[in-house]
C-alpha positions in Angstrom: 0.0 0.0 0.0 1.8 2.9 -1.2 1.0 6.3 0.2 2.1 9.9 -0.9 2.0 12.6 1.8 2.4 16.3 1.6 3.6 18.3 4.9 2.2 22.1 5.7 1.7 23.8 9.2 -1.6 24.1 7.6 -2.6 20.9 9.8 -3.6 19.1 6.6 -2.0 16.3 5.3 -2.3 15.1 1.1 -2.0 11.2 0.9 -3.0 8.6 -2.0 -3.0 5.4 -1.1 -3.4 2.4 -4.1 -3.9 -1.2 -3.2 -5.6 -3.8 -4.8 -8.3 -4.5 -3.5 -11.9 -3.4 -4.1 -12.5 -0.8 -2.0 -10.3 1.2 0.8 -10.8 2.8 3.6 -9.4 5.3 5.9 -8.6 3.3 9.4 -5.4 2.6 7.9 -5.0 6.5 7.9 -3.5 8.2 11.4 -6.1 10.6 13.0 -3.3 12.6 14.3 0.9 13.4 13.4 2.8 14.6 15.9 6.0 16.8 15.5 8.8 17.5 18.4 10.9 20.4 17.9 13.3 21.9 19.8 14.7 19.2 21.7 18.3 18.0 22.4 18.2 13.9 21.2 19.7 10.8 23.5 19.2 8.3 20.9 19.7 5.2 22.8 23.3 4.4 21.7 25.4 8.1 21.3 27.0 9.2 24.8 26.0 12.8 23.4 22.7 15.0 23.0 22.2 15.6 19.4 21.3 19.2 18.7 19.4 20.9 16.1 16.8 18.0 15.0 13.1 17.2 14.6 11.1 14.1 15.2 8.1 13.2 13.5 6.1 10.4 14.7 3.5 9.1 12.3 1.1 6.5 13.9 3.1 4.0 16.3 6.6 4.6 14.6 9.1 7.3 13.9 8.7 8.8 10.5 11.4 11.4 10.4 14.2 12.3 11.7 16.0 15.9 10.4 17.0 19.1 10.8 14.3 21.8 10.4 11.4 19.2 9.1 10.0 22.0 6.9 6.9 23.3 7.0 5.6 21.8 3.3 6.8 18.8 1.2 6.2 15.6 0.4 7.4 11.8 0.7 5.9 8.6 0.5 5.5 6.0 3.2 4.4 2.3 3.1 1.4 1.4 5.2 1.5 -2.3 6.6 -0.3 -3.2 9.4 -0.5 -0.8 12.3 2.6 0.8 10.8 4.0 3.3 8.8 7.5 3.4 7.1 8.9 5.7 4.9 10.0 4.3 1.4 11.0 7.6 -0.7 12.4 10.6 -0.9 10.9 13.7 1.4 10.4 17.0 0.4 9.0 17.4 -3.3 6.0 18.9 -4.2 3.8 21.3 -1.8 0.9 21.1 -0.6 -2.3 21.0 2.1 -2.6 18.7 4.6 -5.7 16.0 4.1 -5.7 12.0 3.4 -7.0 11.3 -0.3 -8.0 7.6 -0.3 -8.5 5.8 -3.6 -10.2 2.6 -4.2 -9.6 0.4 -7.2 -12.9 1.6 -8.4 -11.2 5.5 -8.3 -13.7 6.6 -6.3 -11.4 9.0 -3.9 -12.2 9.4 0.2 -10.4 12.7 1.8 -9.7 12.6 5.5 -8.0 15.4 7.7 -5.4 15.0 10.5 -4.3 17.1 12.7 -0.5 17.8 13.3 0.5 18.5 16.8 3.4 19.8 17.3 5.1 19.3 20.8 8.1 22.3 21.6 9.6 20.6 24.0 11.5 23.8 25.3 15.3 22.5 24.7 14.9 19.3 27.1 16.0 15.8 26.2 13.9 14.0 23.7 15.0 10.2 24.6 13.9 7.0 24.1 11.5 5.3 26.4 12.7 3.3 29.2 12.9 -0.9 29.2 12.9 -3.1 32.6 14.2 -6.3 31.7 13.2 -7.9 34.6 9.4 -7.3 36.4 7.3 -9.3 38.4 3.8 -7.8 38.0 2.1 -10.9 39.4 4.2 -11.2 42.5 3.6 -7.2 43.8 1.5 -7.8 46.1 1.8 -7.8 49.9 3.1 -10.7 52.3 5.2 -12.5 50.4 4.8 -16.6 49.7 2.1 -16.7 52.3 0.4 -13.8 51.0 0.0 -15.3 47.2 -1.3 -18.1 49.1 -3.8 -16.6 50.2 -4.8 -13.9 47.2 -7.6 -14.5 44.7 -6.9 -14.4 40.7 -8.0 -10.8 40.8 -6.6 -9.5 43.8 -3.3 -11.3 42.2 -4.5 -9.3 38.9 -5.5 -6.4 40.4 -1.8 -5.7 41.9 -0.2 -6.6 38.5 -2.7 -3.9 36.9 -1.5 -1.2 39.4 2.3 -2.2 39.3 2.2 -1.8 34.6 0.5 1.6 35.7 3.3 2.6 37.9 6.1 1.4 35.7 4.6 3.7 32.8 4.1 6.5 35.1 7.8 6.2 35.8 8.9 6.5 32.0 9.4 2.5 31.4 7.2 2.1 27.8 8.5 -1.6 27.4 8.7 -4.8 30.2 10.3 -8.1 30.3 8.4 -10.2 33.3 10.6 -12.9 34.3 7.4 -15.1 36.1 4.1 -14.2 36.9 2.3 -13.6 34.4 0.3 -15.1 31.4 -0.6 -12.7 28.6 -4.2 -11.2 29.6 -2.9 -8.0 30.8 -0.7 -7.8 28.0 -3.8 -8.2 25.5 -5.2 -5.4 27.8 -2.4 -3.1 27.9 -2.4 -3.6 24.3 -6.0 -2.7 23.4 -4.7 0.5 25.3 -7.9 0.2 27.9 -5.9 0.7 30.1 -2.5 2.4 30.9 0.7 0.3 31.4 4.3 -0.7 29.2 4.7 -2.8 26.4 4.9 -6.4 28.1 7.4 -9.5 26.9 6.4 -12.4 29.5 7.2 -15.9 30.0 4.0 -16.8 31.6 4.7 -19.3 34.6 8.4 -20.0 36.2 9.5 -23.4 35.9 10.9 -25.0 38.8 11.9 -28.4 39.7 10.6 -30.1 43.0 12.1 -28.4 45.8 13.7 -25.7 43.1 13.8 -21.8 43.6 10.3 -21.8 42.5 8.6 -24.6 44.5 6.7 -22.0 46.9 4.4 -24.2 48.3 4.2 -23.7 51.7 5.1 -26.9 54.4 1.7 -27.9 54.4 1.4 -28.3 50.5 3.0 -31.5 49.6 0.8 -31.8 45.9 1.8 -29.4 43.9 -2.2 -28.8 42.7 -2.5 -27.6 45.9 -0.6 -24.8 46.0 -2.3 -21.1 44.9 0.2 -20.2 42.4 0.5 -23.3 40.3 -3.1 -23.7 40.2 -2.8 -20.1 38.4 0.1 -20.8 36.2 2.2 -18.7 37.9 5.1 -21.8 38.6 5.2 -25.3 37.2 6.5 -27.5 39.0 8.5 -30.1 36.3 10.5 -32.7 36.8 12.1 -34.4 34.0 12.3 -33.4 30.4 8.9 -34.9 29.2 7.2 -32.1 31.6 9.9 -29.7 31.7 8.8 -30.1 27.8 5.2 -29.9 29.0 5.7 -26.6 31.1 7.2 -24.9 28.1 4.1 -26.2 25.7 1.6 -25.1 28.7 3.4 -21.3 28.5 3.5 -21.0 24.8 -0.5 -21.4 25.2 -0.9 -18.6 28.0 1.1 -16.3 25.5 4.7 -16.5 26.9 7.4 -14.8 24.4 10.5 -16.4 26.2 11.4 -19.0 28.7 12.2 -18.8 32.3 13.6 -22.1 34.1 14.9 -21.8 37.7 18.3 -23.3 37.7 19.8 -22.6 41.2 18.8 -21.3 44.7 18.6 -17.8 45.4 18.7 -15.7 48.6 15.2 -15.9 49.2 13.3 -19.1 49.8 14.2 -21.3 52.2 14.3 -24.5 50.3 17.3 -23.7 47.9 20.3 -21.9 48.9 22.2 -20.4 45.9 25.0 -23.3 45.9 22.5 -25.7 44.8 22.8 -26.6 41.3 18.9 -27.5 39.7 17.5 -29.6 36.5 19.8 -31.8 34.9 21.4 -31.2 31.5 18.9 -33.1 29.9 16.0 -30.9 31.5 17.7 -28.1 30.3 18.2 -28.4 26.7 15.0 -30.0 26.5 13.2 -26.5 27.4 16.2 -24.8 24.9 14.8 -26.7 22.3 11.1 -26.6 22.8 11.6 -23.4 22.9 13.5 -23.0 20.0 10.7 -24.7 17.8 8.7 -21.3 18.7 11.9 -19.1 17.9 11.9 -18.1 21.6 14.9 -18.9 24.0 15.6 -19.7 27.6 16.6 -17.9 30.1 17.4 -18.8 33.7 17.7 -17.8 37.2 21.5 -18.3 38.4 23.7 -16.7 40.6 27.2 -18.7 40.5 30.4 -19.0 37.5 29.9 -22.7 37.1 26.1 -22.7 37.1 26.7 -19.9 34.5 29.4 -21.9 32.7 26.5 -24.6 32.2 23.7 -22.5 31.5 25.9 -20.9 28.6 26.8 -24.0 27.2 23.5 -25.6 26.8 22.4 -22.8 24.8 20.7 -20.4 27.6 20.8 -16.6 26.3 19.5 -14.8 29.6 21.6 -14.6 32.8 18.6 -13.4 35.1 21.1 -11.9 37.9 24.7 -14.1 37.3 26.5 -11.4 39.9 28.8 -14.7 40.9 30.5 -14.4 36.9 34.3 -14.6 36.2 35.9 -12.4 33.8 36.4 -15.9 31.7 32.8 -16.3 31.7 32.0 -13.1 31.0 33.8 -13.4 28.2 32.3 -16.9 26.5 28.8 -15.0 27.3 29.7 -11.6 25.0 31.2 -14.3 22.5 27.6 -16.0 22.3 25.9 -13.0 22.2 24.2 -13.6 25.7 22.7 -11.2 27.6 22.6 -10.6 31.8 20.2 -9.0 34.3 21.3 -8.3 37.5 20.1 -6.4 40.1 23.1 -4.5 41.1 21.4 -2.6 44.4 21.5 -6.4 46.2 24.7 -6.5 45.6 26.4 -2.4 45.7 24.5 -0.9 48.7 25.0 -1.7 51.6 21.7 0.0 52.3 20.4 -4.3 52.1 21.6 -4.6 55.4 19.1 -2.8 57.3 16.1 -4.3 55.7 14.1 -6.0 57.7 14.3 -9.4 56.2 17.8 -9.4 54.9 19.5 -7.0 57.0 17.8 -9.6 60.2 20.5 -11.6 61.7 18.4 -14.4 62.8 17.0 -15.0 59.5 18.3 -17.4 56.6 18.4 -14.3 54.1 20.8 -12.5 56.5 23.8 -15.2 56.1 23.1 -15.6 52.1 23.0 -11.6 51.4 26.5 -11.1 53.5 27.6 -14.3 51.0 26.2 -12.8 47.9 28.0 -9.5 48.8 31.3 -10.8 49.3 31.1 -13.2 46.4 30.1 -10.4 44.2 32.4 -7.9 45.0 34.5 -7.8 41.8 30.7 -8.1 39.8 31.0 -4.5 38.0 34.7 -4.4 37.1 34.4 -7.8 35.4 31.1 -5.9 33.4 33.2 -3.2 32.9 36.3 -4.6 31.8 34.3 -7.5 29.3 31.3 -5.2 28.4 28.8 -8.0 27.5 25.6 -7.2 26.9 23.9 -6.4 30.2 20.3 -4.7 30.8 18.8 -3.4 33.5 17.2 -4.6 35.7 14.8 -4.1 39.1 13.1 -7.5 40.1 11.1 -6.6 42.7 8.4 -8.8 44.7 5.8 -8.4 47.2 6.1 -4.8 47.2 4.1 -1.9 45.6 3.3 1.7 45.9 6.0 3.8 48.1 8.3 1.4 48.4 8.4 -0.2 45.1 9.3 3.5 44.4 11.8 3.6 46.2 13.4 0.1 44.5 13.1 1.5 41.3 14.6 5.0 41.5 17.7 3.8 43.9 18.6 0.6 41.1 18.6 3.5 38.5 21.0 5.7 41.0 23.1 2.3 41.6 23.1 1.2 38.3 24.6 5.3 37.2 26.9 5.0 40.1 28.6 1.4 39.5 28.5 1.5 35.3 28.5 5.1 34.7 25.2 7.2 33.1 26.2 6.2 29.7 26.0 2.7 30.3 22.8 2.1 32.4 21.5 4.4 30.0 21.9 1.9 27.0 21.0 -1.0 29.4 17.7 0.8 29.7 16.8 1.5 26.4 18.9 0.0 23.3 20.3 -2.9 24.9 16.5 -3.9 26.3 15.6 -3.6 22.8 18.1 -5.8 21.5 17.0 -8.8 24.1 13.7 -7.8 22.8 15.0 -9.1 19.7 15.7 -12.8 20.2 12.5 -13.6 20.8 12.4 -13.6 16.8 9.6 -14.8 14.8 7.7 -14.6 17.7 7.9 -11.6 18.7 4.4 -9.8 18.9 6.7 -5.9 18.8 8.5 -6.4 15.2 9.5 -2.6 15.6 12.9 -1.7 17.0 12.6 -0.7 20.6 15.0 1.4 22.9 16.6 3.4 20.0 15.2 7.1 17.9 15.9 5.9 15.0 13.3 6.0 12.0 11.5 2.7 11.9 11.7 2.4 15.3 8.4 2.3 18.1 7.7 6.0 18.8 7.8 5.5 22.8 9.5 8.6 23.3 10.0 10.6 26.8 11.1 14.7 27.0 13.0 15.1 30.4 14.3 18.1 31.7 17.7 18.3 32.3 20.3 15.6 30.7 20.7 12.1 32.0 23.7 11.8 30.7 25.2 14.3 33.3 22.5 13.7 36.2 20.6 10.1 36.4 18.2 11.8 39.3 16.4 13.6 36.4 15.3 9.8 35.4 14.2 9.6 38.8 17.3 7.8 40.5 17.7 8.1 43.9 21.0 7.7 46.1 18.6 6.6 49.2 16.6 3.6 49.1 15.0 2.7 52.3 15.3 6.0 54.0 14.2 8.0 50.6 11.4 10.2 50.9 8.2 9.1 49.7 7.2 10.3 46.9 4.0 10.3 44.8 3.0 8.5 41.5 5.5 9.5 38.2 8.6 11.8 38.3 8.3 15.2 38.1 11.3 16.0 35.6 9.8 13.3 33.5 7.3 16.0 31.1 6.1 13.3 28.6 5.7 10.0 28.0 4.9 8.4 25.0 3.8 5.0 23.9 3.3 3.3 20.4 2.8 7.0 19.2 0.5 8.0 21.9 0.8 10.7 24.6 0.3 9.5 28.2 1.5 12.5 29.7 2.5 15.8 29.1 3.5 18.6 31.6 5.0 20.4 29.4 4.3 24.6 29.6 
């Protein structure tokens, strides 16, 4: 479908569209444009502003990117789908701005748009922000016993509230790592209601006794436990249903793979030395999962569980702080990616929480282990650079203190790594994980980047991140930081898929 399309300030917009097929009409035709100008551009991948350039956003997708994107002209564009990408050469002829519409009959439809143009008053024009690692599902209050207890929609009520907060905060795209099959998603999506692009993996798999065997001491079958009655875990042992649980995702929607492969520092029934699911268990999810064009990733803190992960064809290190510089290295060489949560590991501010900062507890003596083991965690990133995202994992919290979770990790994440870098790990790099999920990937469009092509999720901040993280929001206090509200002030819009979710600008 070929379209030609003439730019004035007018607020009219010419187009012909040809196709053949009997008839046309114009809900393949935006009902809006918009236009930023003066802005400064992070790009997603430049450790620099770029000065001096406009960004038109036509539908879902970036348009145009130029100096001075004049006031009349024309190009043409290719509509497919619910996008728009530009195929010629801009700037011809002149021209009003209205759609002209013609069916193979010649019978011709005009539609006007309207062109809003955003000044975004010199601020930073950057790309929208990606967590690599959410837990919508698991937000609610009380922990294991707490899911226990919660119905579906008190379970699907807190996942609801957490995708609003995340957008409110500037994150336009989500990876969750376990939680969550794709109804919100289908939500979101419909744009009913407000919340991030989501990439899930529907329910955690777990073997018996694994990281993500939460049944509680009572529950010794796992159909009686809350969470896998609600696909939240599977519980699979074996590669026929390790197999099985990756089918059983694939039909709630799941985009990648997530098998617990070691203990963490939370749950009592596998401490982070213990090694989980056989070889055999393991490649058999890698190549289920492959016959979807989706990959594994898995839940590992230590080099040697790493070491196997990577060699059985796992491309997702969800956390990996334990990793040697030799690993490190075979995982850039594969083109692997890791998530860690770095505030675990960097502040020290973990010690005075009340579960893992509590001496009598079990998470007490694994954090002071994690902390020690990981000490040499960001030089090894820094020296190897492989691809790392970022990444905020929280559970059972919500409201003022997820908050608080999210703007310290950014202030950590700045603080070990430098701006530049958690700066890509939250935008171009997310994108790029985005990508393996390949053929099936239900977001085709690049992510994380402004580049033309590219998913116009698009946030104006004042001041430059590059310089100051806090005007993202980070936060050098966690536990002690001051509450604050919903959203971040120095945040003045937020856009997703091409539409406006907030705007403060004057």
């Amino acid at each position: 479908m070929k379209v030609l399309t003439t730019i004035t300030p007018a607020v009219l917009v010419l187009i012909l569209i040809t196709k053949s097929s009997v008839a046309q009409d114009t809900s393949a035709i935006p009902d809006e444009v918009t236009l930023f100008k003066n802005v400064r551009i992070f790009d997603g991948t430049t450790n620099t502003l770029k000065e001096g350039l406009d960004v038109l956003v036509v539908r879902d997708t970036i348009q145009k990117i130029a100096e001075n994107i004049p006031a009349e002209g024309s190009y043409e564009i290719e509509v497919s789908g619910q996008s728009v990408k530009r195929v010629g050469d801009p700037y011809g002829r002149q021209g009003t701005y209205s759609f002209q519409v013609t069916d193979q009959e010649g019978k011709a439809t005009k539609k006007k748009v309207t062109v809003n143009v955003i000044d975004g008053g010199g601020m930073t024009l950057m790309p929208g922000l990606i967590d690599s690692h959410v837990h919508f599902n698991l937000s609610m209050d009380g922990g294991r016993p707490g899911m226990e207890r919660s119905r579906w929609d008190t379970i699907s009520a807190y996942g609801m509230a957490a995708a609003q907060e995340w957008l409110a905060d500037g994150f336009t795209t989500v990876r969750d790592m376990g939680g969550m099959s794709n109804g919100l998603q289908r939500v979101i999506d419909r744009d009913l209601i407000d919340g991030p692009r989501i990439y899930l993996c529907a329910g955690m798999i777990s073997q018996t006794s694994g990281h993500g065997d939460m049944r509680l001491e009572s529950q010794t079958n796992p159909a009686e436990n809350n969470l896998s009655k609600l696909g939240i875990i599977h519980i699979a042992d074996g590669p026929d249903e390790v197999r099985k649980a990756v089918r059983m995702n694939f039909n709630l929607g799941a985009t990648h793979m997530k098998l617990m492969m070691a203990g963490g520092v939370a749950g009592n029934k596998s401490p982070t030395f213990a090694s989980q699911y056989t070889d055999a268990e393991i490649l058999a999810a890698v190549e289920e999962a492959a016959t979807r064009d989706a990959y594994v990733a898995v839940h590992v803190y230590r080099d040697e569980h790493i070491q196997r992960a990577l060699k059985l064809g796992v491309m997702s290190i969800e956390h990996g702080q334990f990793i040697s510089e030799d690993t490190a290295r075979v995982m850039k060489e594969k083109g692997a990616f890791i998530a860690p949560y770095i505030a675990a590991v960097q502040s020290d501010e973990i010690l005075t929480h009340p579960v893992y900062g509590n001496k009598n507890s079990f998470e007490y003596a694994r954090t002071v282990e994690m902390k020690e083991a990981t000490k040499d965690f960001v030089n090894i990133i820094k020296k190897v650079k492989p691809n790392i995202v970022f990444s905020i994992d929280v559970v059972s919290t919500n409201g003022v203190e997820a908050r608080r979770h999210r703007d310290h990790e950014k202030w950590i994440f700045a603080e070990s790594f430098g701006n530049f870098e958690a700066l890509i790990a939250m935008t171009s790099m997310g994108g790029e994980l985005a990508k393996l999920t390949g053929r099936n990937n239900p977001y085709p469009h690049d992510l994380g980047v402004i580049e033309e092509g590219a998913y116009a999720d698009i946030l104006i901040v004042d001041g430059n991140p590059l310089e100051d993280i806090t005007v993202l929001g980070g936060n050098k206090e966690w536990f002690t930081a001051q509450p604050r509200g919903r959203g971040i002030e120095t945040i003045k819009l937020i856009m997703k898929n091409g539409k406006v979710y907030k705007n403060t600008l004057k």
